[in-house]
CHARMM-style PDB file with segment names, atoms N, HN, CA, C and O in Angstrom:
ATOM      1  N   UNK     1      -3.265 -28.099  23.197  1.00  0.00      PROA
ATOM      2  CA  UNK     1      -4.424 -28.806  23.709  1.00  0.00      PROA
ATOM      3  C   UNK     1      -5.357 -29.116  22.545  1.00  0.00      PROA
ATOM      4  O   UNK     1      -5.694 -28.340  21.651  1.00  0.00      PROA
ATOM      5  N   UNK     2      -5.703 -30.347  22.708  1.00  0.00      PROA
ATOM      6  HN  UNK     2      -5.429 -30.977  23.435  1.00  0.00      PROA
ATOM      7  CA  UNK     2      -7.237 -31.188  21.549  1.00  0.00      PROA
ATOM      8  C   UNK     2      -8.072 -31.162  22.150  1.00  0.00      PROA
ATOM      9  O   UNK     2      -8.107 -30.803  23.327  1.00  0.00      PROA
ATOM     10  N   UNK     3      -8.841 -31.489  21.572  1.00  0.00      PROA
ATOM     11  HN  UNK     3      -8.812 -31.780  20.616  1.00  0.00      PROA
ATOM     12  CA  UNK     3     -10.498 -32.403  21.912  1.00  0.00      PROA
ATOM     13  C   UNK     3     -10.478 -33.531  21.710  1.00  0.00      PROA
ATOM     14  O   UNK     3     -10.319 -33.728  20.506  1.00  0.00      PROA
ATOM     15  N   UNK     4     -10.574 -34.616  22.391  1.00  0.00      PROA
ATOM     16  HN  UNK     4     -10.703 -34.456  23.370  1.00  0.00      PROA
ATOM     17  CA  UNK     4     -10.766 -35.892  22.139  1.00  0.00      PROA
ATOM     18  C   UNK     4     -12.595 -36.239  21.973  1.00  0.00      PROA
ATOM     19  O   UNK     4     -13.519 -35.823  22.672  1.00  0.00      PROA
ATOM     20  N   UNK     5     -12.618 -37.165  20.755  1.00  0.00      PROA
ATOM     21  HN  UNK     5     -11.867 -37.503  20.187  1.00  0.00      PROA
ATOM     22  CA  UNK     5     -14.403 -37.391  20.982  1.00  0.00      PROA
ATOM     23  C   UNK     5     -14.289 -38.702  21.678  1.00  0.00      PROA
ATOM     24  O   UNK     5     -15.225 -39.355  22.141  1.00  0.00      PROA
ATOM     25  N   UNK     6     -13.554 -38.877  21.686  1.00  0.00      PROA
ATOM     26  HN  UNK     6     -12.795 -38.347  21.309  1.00  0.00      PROA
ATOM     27  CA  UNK     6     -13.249 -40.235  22.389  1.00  0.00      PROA
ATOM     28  C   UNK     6     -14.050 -40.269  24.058  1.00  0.00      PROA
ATOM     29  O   UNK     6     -15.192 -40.483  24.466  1.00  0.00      PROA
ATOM     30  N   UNK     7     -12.797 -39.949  24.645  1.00  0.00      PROA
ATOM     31  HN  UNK     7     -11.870 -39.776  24.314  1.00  0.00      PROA
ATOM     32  CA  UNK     7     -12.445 -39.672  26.086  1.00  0.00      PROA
ATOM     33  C   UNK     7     -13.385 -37.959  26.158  1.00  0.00      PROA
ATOM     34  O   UNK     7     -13.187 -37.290  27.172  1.00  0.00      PROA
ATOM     35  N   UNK     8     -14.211 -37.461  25.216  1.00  0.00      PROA
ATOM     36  HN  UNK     8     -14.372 -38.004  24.392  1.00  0.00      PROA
ATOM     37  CA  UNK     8     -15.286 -36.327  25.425  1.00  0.00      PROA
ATOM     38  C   UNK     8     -14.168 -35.220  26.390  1.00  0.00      PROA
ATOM     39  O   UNK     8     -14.598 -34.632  27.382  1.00  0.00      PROA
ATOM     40  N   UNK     9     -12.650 -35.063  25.893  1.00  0.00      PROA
ATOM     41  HN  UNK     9     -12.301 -35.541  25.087  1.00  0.00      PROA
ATOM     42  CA  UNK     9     -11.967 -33.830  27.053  1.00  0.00      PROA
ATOM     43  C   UNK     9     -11.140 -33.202  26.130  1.00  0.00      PROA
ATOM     44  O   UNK     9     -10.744 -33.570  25.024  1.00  0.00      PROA
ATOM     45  N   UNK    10     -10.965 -32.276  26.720  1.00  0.00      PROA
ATOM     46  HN  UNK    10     -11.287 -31.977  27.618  1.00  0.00      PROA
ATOM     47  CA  UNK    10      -9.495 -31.622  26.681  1.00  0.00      PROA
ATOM     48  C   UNK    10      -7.916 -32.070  26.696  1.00  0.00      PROA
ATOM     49  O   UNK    10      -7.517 -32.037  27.860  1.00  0.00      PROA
ATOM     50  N   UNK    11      -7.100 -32.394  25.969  1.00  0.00      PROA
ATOM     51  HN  UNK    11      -7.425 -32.420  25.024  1.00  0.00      PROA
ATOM     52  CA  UNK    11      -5.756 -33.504  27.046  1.00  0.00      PROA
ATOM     53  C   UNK    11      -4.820 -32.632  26.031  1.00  0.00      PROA
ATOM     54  O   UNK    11      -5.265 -32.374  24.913  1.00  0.00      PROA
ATOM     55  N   UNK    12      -3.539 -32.181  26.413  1.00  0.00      PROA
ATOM     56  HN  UNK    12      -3.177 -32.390  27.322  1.00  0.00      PROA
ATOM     57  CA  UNK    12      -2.330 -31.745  26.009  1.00  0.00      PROA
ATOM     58  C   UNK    12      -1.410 -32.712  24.733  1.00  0.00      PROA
ATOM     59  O   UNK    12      -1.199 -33.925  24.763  1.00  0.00      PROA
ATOM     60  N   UNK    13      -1.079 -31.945  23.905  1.00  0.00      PROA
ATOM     61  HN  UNK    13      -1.251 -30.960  23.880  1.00  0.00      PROA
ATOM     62  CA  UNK    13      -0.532 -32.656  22.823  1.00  0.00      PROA
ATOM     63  C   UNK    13       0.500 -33.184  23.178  1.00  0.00      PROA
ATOM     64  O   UNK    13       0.853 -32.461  24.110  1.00  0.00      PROA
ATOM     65  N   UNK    14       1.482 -34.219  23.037  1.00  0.00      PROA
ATOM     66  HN  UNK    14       1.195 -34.806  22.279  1.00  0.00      PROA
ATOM     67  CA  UNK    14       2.659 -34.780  23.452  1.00  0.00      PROA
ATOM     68  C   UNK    14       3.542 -34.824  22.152  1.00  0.00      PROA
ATOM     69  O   UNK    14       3.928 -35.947  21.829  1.00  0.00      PROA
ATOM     70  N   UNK    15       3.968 -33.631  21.257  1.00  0.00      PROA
ATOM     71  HN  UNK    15       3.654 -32.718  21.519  1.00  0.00      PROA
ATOM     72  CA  UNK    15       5.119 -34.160  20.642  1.00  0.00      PROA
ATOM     73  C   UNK    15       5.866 -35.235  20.618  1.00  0.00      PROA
ATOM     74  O   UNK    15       6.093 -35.809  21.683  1.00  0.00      PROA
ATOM     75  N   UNK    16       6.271 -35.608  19.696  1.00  0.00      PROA
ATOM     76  HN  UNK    16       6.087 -35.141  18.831  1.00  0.00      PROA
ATOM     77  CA  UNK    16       7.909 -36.728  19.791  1.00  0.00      PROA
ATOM     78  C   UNK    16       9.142 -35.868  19.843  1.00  0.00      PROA
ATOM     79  O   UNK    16      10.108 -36.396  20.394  1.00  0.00      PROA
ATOM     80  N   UNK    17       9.325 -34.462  19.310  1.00  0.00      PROA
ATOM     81  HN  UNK    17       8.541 -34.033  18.863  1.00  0.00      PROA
ATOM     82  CA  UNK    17      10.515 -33.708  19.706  1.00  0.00      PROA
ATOM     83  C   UNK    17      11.384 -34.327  18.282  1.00  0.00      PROA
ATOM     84  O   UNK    17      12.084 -33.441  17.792  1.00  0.00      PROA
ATOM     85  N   UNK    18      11.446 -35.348  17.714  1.00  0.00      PROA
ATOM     86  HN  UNK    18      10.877 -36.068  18.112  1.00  0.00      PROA
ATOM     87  CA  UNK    18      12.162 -35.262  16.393  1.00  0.00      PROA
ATOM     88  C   UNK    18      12.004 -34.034  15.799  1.00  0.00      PROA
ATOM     89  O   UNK    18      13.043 -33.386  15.672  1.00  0.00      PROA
ATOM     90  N   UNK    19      10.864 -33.477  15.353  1.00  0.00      PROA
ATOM     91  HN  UNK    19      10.019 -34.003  15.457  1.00  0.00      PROA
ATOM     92  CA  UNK    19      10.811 -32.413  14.224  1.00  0.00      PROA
ATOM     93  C   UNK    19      11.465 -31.435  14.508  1.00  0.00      PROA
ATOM     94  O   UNK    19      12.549 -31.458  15.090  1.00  0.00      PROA
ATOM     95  N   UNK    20      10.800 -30.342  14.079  1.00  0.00      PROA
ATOM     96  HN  UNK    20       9.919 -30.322  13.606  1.00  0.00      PROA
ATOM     97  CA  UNK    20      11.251 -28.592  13.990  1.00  0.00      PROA
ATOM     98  C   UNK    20      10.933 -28.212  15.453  1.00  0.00      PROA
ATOM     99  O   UNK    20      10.300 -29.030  16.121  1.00  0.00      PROA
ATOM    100  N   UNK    21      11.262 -27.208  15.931  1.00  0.00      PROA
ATOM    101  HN  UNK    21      11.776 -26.544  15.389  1.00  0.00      PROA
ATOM    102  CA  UNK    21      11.087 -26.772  17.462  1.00  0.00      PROA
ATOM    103  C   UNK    21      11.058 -24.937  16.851  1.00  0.00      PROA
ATOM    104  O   UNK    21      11.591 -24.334  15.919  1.00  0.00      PROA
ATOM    105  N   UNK    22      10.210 -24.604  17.875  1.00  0.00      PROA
ATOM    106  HN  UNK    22       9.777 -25.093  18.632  1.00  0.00      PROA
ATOM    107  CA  UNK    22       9.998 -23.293  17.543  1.00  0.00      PROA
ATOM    108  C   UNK    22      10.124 -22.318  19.559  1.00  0.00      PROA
ATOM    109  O   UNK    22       9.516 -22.446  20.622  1.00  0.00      PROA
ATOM    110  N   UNK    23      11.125 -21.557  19.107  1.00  0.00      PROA
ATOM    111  HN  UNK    23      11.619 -21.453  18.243  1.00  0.00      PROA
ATOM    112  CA  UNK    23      11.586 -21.495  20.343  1.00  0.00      PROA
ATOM    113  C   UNK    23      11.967 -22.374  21.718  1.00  0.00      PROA
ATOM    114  O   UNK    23      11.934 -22.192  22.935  1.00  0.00      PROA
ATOM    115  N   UNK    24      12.368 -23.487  20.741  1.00  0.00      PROA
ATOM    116  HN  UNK    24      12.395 -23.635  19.753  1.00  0.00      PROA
ATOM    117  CA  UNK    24      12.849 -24.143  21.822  1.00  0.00      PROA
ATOM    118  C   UNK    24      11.634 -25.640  22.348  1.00  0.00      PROA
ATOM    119  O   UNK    24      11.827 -26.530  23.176  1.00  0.00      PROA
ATOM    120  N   UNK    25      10.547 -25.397  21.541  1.00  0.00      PROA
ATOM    121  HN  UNK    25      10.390 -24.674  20.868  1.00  0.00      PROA
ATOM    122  CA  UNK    25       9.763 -26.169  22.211  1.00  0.00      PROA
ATOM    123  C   UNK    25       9.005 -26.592  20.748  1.00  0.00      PROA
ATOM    124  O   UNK    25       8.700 -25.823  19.836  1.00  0.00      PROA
ATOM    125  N   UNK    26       8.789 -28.148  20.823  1.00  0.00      PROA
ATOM    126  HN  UNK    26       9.037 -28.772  21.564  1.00  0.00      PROA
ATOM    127  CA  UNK    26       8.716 -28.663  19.346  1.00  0.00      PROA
ATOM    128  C   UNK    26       7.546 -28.815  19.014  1.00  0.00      PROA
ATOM    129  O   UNK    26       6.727 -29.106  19.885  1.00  0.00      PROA
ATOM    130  N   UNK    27       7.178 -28.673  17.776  1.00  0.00      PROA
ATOM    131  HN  UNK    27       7.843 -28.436  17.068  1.00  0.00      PROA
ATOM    132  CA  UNK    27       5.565 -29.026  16.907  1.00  0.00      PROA
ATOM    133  C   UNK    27       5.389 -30.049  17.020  1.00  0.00      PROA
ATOM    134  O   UNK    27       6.100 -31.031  17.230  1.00  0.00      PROA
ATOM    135  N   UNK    28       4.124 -29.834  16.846  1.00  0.00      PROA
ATOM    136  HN  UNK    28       3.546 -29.036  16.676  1.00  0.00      PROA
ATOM    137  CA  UNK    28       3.264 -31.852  17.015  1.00  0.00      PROA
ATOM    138  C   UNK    28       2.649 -31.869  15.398  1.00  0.00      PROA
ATOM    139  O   UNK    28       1.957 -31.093  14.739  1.00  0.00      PROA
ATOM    140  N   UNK    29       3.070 -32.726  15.237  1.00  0.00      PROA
ATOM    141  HN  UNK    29       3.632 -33.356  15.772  1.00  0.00      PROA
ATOM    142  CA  UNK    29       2.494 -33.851  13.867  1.00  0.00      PROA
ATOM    143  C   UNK    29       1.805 -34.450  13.616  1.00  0.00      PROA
ATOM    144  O   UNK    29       1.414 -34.953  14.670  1.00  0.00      PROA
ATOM    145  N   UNK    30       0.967 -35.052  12.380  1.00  0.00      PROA
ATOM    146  HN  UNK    30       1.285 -34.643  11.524  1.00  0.00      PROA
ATOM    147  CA  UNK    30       0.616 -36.246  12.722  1.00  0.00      PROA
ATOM    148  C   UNK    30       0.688 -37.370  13.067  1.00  0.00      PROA
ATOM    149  O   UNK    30       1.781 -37.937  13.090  1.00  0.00      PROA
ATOM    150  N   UNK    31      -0.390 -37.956  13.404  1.00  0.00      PROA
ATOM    151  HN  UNK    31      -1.278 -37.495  13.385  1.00  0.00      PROA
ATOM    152  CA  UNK    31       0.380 -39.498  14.612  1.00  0.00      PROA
ATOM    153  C   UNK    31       0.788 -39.329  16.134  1.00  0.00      PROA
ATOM    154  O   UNK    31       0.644 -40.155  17.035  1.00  0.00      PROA
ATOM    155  N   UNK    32       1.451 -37.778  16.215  1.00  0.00      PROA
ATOM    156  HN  UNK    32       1.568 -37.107  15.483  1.00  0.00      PROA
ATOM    157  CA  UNK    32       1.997 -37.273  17.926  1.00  0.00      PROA
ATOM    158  C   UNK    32       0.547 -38.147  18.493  1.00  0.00      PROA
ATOM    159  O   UNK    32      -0.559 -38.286  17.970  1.00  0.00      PROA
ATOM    160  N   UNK    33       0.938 -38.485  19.378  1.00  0.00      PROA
ATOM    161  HN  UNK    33       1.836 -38.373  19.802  1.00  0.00      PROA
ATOM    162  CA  UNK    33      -0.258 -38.906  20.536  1.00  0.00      PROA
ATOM    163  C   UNK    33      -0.318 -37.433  21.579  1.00  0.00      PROA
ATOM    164  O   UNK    33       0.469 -36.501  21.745  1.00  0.00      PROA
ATOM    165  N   UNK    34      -1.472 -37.727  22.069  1.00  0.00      PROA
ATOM    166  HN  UNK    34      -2.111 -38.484  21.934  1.00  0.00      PROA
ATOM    167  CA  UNK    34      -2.174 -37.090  23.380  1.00  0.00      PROA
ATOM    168  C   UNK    34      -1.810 -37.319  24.477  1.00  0.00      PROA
ATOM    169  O   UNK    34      -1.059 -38.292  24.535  1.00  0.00      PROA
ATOM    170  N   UNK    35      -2.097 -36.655  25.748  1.00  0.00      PROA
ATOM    171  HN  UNK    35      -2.707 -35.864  25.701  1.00  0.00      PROA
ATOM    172  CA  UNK    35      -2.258 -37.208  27.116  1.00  0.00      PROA
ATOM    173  C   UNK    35      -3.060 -38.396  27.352  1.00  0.00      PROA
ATOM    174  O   UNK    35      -2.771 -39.008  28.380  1.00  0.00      PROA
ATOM    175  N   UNK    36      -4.319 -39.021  26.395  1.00  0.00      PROA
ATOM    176  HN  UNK    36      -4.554 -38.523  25.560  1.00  0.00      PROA
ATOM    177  CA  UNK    36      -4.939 -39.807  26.447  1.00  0.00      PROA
ATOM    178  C   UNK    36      -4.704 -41.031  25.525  1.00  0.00      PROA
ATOM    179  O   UNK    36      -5.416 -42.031  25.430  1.00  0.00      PROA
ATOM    180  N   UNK    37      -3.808 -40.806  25.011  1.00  0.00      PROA
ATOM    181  HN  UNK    37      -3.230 -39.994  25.088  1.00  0.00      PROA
ATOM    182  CA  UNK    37      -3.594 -41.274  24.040  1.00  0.00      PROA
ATOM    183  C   UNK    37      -3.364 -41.631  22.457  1.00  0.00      PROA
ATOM    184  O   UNK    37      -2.684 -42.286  21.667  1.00  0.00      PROA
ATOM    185  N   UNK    38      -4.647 -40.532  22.619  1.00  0.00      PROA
ATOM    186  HN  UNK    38      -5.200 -40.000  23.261  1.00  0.00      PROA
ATOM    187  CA  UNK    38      -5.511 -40.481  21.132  1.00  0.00      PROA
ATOM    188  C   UNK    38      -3.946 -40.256  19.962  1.00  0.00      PROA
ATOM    189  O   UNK    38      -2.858 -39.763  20.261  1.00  0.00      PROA
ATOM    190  N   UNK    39      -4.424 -40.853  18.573  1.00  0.00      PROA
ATOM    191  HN  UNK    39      -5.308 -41.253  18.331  1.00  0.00      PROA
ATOM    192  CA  UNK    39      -3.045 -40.044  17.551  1.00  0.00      PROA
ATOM    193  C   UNK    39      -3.769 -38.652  17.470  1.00  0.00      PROA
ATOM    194  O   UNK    39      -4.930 -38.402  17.795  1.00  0.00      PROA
ATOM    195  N   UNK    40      -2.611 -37.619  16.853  1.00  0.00      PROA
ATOM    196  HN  UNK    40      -1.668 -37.822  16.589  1.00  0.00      PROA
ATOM    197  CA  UNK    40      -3.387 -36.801  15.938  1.00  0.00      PROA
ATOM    198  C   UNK    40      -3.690 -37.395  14.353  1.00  0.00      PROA
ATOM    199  O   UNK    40      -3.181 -38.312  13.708  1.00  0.00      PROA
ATOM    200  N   UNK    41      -4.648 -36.526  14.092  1.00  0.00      PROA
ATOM    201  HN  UNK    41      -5.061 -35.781  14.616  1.00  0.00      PROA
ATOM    202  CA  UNK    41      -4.976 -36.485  12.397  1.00  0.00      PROA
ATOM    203  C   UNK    41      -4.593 -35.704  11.849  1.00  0.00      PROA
ATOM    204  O   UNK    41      -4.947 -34.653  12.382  1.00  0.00      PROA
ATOM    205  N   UNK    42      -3.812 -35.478  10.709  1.00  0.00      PROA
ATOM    206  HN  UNK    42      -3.524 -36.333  10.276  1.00  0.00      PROA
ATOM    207  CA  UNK    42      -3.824 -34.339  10.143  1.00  0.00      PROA
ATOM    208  C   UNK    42      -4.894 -34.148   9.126  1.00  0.00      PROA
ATOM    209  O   UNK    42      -5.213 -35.030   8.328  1.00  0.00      PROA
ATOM    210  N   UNK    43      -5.532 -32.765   9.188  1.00  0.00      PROA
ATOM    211  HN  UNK    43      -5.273 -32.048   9.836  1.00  0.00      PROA
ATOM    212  CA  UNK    43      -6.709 -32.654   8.219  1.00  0.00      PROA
ATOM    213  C   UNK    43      -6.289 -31.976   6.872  1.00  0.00      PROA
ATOM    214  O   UNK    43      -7.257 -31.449   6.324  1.00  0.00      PROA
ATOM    215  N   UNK    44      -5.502 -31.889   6.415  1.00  0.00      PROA
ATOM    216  HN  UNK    44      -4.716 -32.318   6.860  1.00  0.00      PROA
ATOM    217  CA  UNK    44      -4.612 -31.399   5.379  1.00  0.00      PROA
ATOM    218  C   UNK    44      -4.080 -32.785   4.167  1.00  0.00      PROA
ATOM    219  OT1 UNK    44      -3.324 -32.529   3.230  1.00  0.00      PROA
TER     220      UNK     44
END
């Protein structure tokens, strides 16, 4: 889960599932979109 400043909420990350998976269930990246849409950023 993010923060959008956008849409001012909470919304669930949506992987793409290409990458690494960690037990079975995959990391989000940058660019992954949101439930809302939003990309991520990476701050790194």
């Amino acid at each position: 889960v993010t923060f959008c400043p956008k849409c001012k909420g909470k919304f669930p990350i949506k992987p793409d599932g290409a990458g690494a998976k960690h037990k079975g269930r995959p990391y989000a990246y940058d660019n992954d979109l949101t439930a809302c849409g939003a990309k991520l950023i990476s701050s790194i």
